[in-house]
N, C-alpha and C positions, 0 to 999 in steps of 0.2 A: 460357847454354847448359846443358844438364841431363844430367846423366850417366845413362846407360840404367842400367832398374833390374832386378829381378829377371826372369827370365825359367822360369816350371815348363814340366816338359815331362812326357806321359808317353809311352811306347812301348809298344804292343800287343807286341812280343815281348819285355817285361819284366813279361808277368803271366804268371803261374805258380799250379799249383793242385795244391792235397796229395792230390788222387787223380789217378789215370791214367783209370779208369774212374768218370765220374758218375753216379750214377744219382737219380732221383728221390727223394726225399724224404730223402737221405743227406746229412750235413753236409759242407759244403768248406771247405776255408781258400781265399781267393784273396789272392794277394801280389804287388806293384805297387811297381815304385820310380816315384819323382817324384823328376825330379834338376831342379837350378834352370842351368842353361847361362846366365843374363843376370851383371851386375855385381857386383848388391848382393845379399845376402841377402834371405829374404823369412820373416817370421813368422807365427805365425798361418795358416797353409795349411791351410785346409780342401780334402777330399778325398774324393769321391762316388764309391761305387760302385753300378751297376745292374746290371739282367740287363733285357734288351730295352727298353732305356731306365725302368723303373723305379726307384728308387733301392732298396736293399737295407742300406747301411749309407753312415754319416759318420763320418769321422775327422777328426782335427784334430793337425798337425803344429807342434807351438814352435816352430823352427827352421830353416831350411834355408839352409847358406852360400853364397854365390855359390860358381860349379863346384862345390858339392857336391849331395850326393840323401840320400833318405830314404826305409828300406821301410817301406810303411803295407799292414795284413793284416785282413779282415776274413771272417766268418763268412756262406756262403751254402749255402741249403735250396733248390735248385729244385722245383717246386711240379707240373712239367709235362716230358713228355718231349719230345726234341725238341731242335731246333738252337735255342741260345742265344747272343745276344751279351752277354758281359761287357764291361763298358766301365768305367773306371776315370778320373776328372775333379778334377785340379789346379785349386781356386778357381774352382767351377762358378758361384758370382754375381758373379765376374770383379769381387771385392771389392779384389783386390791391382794395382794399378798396372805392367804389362808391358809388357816388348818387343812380346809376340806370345801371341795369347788363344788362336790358330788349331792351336795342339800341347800344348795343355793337355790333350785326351782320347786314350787308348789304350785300344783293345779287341780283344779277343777272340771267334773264335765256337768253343765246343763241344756236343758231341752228349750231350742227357740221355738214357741207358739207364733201362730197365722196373726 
């Protein structure tokens, strides 16, 4: 019998963005916890961010202990104005062996200003 192993999760109300107002072609920080809710730890976590399903940046996490998390931050230029979904994805080639693959992604929509 096999002890359940990591489990990533992320939550669309744990991404966060260093402006209040977006606008087009202005840089964002966007920040995402990934906490791991399964047993075991999990290494190696890679970490996709998009904007309307494109990917924009990878990250890649050493570490993350069972019940613990981890903020992963990356840089976004949106390109176009308009409603965007940001989505943020815990081991988007579901490389890592999980409880559950089905709460690996949290996103976000906001509105890019002129």
């Amino acid at each position: 019998e096999s002890t359940p192993g990591p489990d990533l999760a992320v939550d669309g109300s744990q991404i966060t963005f260093s402006r209040t107002t977006i606008r087009r072609g202005n840089k964002v920080t966007v920040t995402a916890i990934v906490r791991n809710i399964g047993a075991k730890p999990a290494s190696n976590v890679a970490v996709r961010f998009a904007d309307n399903g494109s990917a924009f940046a990878n990250v890649t996490v050493a570490n993350i202990a069972a019940g613990g998390s981890a903020t992963v931050s990356a840089t976004w230029k949106p390109s176009t104005v308009g409603a965007h979904t940001v989505s943020v994805t815990a081991d988007p080639a579901n490389a890592i062996d999980e409880i559950s693959e089905s709460n690996n992604t949290g996103s976000r929509t906001v509105t890019v200003a002129k």
